[in-house]
C-alpha positions as CSV (number, residue, x, y, z in Angstrom):
1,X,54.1,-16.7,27.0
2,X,51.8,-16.6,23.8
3,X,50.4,-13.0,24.6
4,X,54.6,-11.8,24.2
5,X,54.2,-12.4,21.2
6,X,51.7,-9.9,19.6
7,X,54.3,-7.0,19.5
8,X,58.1,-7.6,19.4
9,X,60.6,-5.2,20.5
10,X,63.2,-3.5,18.0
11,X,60.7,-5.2,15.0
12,X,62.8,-3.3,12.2
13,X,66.1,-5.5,13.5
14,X,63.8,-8.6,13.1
15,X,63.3,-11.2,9.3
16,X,60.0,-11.2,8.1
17,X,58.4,-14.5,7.1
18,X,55.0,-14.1,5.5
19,X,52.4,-16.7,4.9
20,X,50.7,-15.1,2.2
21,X,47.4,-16.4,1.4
22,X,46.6,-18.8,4.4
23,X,44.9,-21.9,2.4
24,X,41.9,-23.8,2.5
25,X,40.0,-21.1,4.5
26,X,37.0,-19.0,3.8
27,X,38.4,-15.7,3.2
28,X,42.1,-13.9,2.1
29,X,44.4,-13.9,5.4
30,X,48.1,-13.9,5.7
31,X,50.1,-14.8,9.0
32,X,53.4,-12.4,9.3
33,X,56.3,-13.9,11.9
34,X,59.2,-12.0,12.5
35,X,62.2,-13.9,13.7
36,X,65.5,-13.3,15.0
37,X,69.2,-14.1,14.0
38,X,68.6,-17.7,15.5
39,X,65.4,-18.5,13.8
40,X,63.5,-17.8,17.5
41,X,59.7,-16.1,16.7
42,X,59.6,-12.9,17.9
43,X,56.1,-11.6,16.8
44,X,53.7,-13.7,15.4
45,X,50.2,-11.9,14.0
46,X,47.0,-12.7,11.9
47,X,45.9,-10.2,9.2
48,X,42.9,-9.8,7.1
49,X,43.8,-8.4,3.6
50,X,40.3,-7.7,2.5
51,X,37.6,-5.0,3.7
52,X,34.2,-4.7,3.7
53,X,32.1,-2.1,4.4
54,X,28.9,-3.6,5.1
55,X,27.7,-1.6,8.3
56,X,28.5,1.1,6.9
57,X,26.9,1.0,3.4
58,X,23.5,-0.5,3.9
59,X,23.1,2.8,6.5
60,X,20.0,4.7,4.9
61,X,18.7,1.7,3.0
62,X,14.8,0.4,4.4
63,X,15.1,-2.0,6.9
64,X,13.4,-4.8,5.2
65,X,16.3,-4.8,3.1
66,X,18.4,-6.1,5.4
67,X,18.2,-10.1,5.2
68,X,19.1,-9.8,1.8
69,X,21.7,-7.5,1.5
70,X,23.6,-8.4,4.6
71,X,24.1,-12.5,3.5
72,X,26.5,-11.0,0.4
73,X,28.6,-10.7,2.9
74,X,29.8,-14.6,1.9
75,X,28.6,-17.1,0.0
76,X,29.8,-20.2,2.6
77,X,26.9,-19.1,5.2
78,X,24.5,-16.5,3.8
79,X,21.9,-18.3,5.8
80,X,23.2,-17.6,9.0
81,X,23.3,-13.8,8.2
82,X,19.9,-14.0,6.8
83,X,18.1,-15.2,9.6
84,X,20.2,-13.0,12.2
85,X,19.7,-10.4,10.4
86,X,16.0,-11.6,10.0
87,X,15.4,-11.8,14.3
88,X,16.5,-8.5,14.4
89,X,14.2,-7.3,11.7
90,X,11.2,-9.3,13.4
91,X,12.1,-7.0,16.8
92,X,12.4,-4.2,14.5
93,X,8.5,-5.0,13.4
94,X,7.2,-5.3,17.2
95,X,7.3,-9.3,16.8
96,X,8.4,-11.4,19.7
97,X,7.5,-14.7,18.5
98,X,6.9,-15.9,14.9
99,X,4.1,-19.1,13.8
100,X,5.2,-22.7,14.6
101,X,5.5,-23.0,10.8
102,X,8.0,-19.7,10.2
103,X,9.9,-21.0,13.2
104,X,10.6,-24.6,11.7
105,X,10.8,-23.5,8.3
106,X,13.8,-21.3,9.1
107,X,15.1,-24.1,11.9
108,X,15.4,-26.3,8.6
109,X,17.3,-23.9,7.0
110,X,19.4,-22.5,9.5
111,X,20.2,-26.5,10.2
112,X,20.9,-27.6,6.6
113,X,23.1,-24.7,6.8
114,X,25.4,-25.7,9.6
115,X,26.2,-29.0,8.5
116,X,26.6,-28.2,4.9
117,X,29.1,-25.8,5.9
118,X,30.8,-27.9,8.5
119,X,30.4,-30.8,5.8
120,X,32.3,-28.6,3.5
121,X,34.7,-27.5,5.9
122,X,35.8,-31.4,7.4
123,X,35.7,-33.1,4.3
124,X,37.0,-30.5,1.9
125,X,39.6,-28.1,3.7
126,X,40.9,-30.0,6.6
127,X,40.8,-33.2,6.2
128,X,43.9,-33.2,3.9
129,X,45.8,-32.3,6.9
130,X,43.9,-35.1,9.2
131,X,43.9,-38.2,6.3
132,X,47.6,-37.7,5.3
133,X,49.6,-35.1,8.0
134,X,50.9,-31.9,8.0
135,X,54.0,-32.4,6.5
136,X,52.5,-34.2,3.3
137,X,53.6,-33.1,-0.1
138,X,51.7,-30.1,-0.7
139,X,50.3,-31.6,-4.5
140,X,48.8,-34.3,-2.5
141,X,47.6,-32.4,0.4
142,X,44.1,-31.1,-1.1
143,X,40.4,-32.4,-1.7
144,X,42.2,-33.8,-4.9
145,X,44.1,-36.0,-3.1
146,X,41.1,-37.1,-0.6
147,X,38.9,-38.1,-3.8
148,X,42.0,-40.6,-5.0
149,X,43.0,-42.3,-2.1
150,X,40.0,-42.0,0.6
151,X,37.1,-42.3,-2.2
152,X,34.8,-43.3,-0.1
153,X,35.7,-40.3,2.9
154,X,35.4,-37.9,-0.6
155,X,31.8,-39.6,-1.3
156,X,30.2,-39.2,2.3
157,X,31.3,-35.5,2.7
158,X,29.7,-34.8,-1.1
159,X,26.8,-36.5,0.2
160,X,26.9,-35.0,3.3
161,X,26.8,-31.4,1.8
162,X,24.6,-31.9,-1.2
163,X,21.7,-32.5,1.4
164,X,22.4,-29.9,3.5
165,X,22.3,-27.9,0.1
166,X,18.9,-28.9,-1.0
167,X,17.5,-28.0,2.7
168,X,18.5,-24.6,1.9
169,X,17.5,-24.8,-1.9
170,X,13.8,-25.7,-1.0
171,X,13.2,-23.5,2.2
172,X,15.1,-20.0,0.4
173,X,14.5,-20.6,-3.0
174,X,18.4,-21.5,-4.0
175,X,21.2,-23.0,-2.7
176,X,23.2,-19.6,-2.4
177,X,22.0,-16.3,-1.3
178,X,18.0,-17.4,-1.5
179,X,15.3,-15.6,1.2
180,X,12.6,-17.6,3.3
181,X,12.6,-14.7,6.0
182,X,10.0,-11.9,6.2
183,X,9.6,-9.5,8.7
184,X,7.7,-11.4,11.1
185,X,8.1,-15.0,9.9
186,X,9.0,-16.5,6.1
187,X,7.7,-16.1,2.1
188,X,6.6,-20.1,2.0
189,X,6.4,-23.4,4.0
190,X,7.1,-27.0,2.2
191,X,5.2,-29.1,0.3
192,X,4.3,-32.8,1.1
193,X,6.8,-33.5,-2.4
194,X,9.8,-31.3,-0.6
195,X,9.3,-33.0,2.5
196,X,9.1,-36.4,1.3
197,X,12.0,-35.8,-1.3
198,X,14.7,-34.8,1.8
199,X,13.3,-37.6,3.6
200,X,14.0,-40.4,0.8
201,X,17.7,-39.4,1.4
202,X,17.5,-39.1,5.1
203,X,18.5,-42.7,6.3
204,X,21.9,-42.7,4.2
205,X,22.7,-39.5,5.0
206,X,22.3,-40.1,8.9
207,X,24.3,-43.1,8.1
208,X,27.3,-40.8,6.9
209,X,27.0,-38.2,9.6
210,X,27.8,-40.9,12.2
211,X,30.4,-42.8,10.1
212,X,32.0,-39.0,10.0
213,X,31.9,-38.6,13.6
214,X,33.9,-41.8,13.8
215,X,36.6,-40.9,11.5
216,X,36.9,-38.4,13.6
217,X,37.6,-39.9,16.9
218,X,40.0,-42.6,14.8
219,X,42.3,-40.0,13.4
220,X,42.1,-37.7,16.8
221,X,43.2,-41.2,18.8
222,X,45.9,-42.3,16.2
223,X,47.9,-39.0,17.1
224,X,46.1,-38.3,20.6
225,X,49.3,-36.8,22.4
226,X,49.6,-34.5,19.2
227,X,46.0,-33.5,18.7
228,X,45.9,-32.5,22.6
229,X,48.7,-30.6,23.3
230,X,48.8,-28.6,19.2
231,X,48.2,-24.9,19.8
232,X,45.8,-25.8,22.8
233,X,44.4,-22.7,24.7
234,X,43.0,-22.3,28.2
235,X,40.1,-20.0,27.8
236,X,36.3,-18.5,28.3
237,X,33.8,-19.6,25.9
238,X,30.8,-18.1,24.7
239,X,27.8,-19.9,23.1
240,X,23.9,-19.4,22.9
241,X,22.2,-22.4,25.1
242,X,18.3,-23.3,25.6
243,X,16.7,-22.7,28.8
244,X,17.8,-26.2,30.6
245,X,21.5,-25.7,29.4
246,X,21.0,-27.6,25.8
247,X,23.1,-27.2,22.5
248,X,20.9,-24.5,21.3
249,X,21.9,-23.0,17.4
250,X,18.8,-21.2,16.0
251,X,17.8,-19.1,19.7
252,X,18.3,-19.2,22.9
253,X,20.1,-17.0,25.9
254,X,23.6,-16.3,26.6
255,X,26.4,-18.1,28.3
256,X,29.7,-17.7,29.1
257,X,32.1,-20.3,30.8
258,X,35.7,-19.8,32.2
259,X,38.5,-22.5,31.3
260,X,37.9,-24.7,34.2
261,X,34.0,-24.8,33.4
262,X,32.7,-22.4,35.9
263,X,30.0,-20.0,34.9
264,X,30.4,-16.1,34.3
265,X,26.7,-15.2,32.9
266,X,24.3,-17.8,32.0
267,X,21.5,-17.2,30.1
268,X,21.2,-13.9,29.3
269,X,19.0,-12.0,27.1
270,X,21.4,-11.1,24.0
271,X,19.3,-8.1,23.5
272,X,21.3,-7.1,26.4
273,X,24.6,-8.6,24.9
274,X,26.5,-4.6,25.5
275,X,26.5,-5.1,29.1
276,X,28.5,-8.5,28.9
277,X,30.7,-8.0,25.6
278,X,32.8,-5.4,24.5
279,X,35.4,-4.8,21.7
280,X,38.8,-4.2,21.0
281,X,40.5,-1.9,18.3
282,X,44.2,-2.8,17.3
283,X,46.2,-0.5,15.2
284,X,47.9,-3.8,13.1
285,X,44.2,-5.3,12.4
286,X,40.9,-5.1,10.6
287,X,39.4,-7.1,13.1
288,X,38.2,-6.3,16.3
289,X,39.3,-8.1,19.4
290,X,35.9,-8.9,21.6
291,X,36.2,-9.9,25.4
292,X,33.6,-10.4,28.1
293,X,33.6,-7.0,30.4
294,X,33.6,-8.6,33.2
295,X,37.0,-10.1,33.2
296,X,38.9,-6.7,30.9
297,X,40.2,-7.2,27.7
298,X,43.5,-8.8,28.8
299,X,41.8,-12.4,30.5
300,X,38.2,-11.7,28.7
301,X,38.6,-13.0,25.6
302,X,37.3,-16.0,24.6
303,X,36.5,-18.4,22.2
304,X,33.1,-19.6,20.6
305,X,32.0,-21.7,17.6
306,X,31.4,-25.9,18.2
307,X,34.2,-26.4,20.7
308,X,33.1,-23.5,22.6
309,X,29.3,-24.8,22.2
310,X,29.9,-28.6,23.5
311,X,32.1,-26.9,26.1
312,X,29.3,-24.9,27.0
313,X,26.4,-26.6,27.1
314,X,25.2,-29.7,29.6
315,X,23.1,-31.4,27.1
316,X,22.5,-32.2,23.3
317,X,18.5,-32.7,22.7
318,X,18.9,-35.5,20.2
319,X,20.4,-38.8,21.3
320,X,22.7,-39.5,18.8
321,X,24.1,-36.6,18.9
322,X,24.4,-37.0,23.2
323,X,26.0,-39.9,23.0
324,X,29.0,-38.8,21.1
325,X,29.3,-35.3,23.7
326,X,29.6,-37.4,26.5
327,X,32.5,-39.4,25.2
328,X,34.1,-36.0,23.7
329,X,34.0,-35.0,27.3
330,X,36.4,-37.6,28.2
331,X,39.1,-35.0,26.5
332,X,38.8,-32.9,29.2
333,X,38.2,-34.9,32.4
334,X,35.9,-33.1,34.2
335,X,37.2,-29.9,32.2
336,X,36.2,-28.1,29.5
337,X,38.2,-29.5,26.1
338,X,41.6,-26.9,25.3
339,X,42.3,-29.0,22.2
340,X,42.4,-26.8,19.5
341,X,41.9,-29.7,16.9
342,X,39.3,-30.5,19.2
343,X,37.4,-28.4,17.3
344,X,36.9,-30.9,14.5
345,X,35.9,-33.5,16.5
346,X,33.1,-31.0,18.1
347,X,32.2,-30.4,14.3
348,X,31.4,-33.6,13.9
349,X,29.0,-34.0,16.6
350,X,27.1,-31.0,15.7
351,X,27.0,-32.1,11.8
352,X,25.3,-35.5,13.4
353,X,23.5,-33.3,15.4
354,X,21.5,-31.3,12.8
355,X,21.1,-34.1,10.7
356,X,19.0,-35.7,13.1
357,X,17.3,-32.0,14.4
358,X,16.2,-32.1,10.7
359,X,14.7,-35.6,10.6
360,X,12.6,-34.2,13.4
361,X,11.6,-31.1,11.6
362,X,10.7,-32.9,8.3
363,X,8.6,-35.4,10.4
364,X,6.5,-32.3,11.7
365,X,3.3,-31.3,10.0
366,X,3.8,-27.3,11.1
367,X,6.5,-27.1,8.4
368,X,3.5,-27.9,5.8
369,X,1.2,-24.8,7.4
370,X,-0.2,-21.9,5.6
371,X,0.6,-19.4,9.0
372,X,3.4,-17.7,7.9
373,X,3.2,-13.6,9.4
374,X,2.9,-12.0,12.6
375,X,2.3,-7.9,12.4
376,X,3.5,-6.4,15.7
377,X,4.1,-2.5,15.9
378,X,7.0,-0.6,14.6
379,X,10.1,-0.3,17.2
380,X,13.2,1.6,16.2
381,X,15.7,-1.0,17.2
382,X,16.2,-4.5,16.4
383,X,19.1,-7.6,17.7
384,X,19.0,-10.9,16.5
385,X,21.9,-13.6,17.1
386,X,21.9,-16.7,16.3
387,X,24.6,-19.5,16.0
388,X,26.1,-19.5,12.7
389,X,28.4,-22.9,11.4
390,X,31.8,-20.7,12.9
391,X,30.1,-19.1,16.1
392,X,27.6,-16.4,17.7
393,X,26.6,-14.1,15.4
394,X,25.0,-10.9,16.3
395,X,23.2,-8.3,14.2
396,X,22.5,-5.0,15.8
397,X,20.3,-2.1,13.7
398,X,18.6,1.0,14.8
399,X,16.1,2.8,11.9
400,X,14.8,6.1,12.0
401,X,10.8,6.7,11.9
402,X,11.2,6.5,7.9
403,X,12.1,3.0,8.5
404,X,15.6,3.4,7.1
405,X,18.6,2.1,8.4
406,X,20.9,4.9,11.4
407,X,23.6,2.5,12.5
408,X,24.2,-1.2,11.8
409,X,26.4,-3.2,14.5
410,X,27.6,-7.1,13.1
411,X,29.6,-9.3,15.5
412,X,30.4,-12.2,13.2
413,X,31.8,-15.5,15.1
414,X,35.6,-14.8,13.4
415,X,35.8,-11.5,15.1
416,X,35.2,-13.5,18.4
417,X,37.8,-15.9,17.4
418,X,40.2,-13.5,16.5
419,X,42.4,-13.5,19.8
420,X,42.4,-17.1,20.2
421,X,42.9,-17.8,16.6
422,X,46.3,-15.0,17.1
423,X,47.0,-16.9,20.3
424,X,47.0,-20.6,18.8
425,X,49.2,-19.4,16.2
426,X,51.9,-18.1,18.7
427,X,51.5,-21.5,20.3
428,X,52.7,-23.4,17.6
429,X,55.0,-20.3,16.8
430,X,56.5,-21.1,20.4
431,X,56.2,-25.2,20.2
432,X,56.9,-26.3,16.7
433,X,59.1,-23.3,14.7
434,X,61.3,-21.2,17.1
435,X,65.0,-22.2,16.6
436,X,64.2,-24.3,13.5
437,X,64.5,-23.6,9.8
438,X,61.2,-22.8,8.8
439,X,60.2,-25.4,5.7
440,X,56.5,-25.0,3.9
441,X,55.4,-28.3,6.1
442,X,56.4,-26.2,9.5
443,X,54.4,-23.4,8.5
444,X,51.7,-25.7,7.7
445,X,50.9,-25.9,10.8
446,X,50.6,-22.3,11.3
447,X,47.4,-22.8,8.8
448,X,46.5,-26.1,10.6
449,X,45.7,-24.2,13.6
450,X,43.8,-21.1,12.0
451,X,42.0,-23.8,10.1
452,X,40.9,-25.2,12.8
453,X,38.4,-22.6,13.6
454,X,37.3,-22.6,10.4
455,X,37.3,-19.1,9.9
456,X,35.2,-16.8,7.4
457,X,37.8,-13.9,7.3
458,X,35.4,-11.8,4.1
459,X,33.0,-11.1,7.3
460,X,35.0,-10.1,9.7
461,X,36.3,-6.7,8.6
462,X,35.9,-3.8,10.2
463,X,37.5,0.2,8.8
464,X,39.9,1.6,11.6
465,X,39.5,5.1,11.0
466,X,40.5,6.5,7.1
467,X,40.1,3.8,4.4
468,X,41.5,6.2,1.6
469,X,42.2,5.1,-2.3
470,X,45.6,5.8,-2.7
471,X,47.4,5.5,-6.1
472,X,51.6,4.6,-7.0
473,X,53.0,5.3,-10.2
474,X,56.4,3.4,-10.6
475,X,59.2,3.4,-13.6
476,X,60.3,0.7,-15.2
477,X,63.3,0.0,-12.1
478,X,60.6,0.4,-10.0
479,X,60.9,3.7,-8.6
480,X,58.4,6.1,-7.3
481,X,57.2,9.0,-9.5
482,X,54.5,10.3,-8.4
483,X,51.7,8.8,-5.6
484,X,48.0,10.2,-5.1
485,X,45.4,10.1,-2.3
486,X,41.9,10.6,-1.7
């Protein structure tokens, strides 16, 4: 079983094989396997090697601070902290519902942000691994070698990301760490130059979405045995969804799903989310370990992200976009997708499907308004969540009456990965390395499958107790002298 393999007996009588940085992700991470005399993975762990303190240091800073501050917590999707950060700051102002125009105008945002980032992720970081296979020589294996040999793949994905880039660039000001959110709606709608600037682009960058969506499905088939079986997981997903079930990334309600598809909340108001989620602490991590209450920390945890979204949801809203779901759910017949490297493939749909959300949205005259605020009346708590390109993203504050900031809570989509991502890498730990010399292409695939999630591992950090500075002086053999702590 995978789950034997999160604490090994005897683990001082064990080798120690470290993956030290894992590559092509957004973050520092390492993977540490120990393994017996006969090469047979014993213990096989993720670990996050950076820490920051974000809810604890923007306590005591004013509220409205927030969106800014919080999206430094990574440049790859500033966006999607922004504008969760944002709904909770709107709550915190006694505002329930924004103008048509504030809506849209972050919608456009929030959607140039997901498939820049997912652009950015396919293209960029794992199709190396897709275009030329795991065990490729590792000079070759890179965005370096995409560009010379799949020119045209390297073109769509630059094209691809450079328009999702200028969405953000004119609705926040820049391409990284910009601001279009106020408390109660945003600083400025478009112009009719914007809009008709990201529309002169729009037919040849649909074009690319859907040609990326069949590169996809051609490389999934070519290896189809492989890419269903590789670290595949049974288990719960968690995903925002509209009213009527829909893909839903900007706002919505709740839903969780069990492995076979059957429902375990639906819908529920995420200002409620403590009743239905809970967290973990694990002495060997940074990151929590979230699971649905419901089911206990051992069978609730769960995935989420876009294989846990098409899992989850009955419909896409934009027919392009459909089309491509229901032949994805041919992976699972009649069940929800396990594939881990499914997860690309899922991608890809939702990259299609934002492009063609945004043709809407730059077609509609409320993104040209002047109605930008809504004043409500002070509250002293405030949740916003939102679906961010890696997964639900929650940000929890509560202000005192000075309006300055008591307790910050952030659930970033990593965090809810971070079981399944440990239990994909015990996977291929149990199927592809045990009894084997391990080589740099088997261990590869130890980063395939964390890579599949894309994961952001700078925002998923969380102190366990003391963080101290600690200090070790060392001669020149490399012996200790003298060590200090504060």
């Amino acid at each position: 079983m995978a789950s034997d393999l999160e604490t090994a007996d005897n683990p001082d009588k064990l080798r120690r094989v470290v993956v030290e940085p894992v590559t092509r992700i957004e973050g520092h991470g390492k993977v540490t396997l120990l393994l017996d005399d006969d090469n047979h993975v014993k213990q096989a762990r993720l670990h996050i090697t950076e820490f920051r303190g974000f809810e604890k240091f923007i306590q005591g800073r004013p509220y409205w601070e927030l969106p800014v501050v919080v999206q430094r917590l990574c440049g790859i999707c500033p966006v999607s902290h922004h504008l969760a950060a944002s709904k909770a700051i709107d709550m915190l102002s006694g505002v329930s519902q924004v103008t048509p125009t504030a809506d849209k105008i972050r919608r456009l945002a929030h959607y140039g942000q997901v498939m820049q980032s997912h652009a950015l992720h396919f293209f960029y970081l794992s199709s190396p691994d897709l275009l030329f296979g795991h065990d490729d020589a590792i000079e070759h294996r890179n965005i370096v070698g995409v560009i010379e040999d799949e020119p045209e793949i390297a073109r769509q994905g630059i094209l691809l990301r450079k328009f999702g880039q200028e969405v953000i660039r004119l609705t926040m000001g820049k391409r990284i760490h910009g601001a279009c959110a106020v408390p109660g709606g945003v600083n400025k709608s478009l112009s009719i130059e914007e809009r008709d600037y990201l529309l002169g682009d729009m037919d040849e960058v649909l074009t690319a979405a859907q040609s990326s969506v069949k590169l996809i499905k051609k490389l999934y088939y070519q290896a189809f045995d492989y890419h269903q079986s590789f670290a595949a997981l049974k288990t719960n997903s968690v995903s925002l969804t509209r009213p009527n079930g829909a893909l839903e990334l900007y706002d919505g309600g709740l839903r969780a799903h069990d492995s076979t598809g059957n429902t375990i909340f639906d819908h529920v108001d995420y200002r409620n989310y403590g009743n239905y989620l809970q967290e973990e602490v694990k002495s060997w991590s940074y990151m929590k370990f979230p699971f649905i209450s419901s089911l206990g920390k051992d069978n609730g945890w769960y995935q989420v992200g876009p294989l846990a979204r098409i899992n989850n949801c009955d419909l896409i809203s934009t027919p392009l976009a459909e089309a491509q779901r229901q032949e994805f759910l041919k992976l699972g017949a009649g069940q929800p997708a396990h594939a881990t490297l499914a997860y690309h493939w899922a991608r890809l749909i939702e990259l299609l499907h934002c492009v063609e959300v945004l043709n809407e949205l730059l077609h509609d005259s409320d993104i040209l308004g002047s109605d930008l605020v809504v004043k409500g009346e002070m509250q002293q708590e405030g949740i916003g969540v939102i679906e961010a390109p890696r997964g639900t993203l929650l940000h929890h504050y509560r202000i005192n009456q000075e309006g300055l900031v008591e307790k910050a809570k952030l659930m970033v989509p990593t965090t809810n990965n971070n079981q399944a991502m440990n239990e994909s890498i015990r996977q291929v730990a149990i199927n592809y390395l045990g009894g084997r010399e391990l080589t740099e292409p088997l261990l590869n695939q130890v980063e395939v499958a964390i890579r599949a999630y894309d994961p952001c591992l700078s925002c998923a950090t969380h102190a366990i107790g003391k963080m101290p500075l600690e200090i070790s002086l060392l001669d020149s053999n490399g012996k200790l002298i003298d060590r200090r702590e504060k």
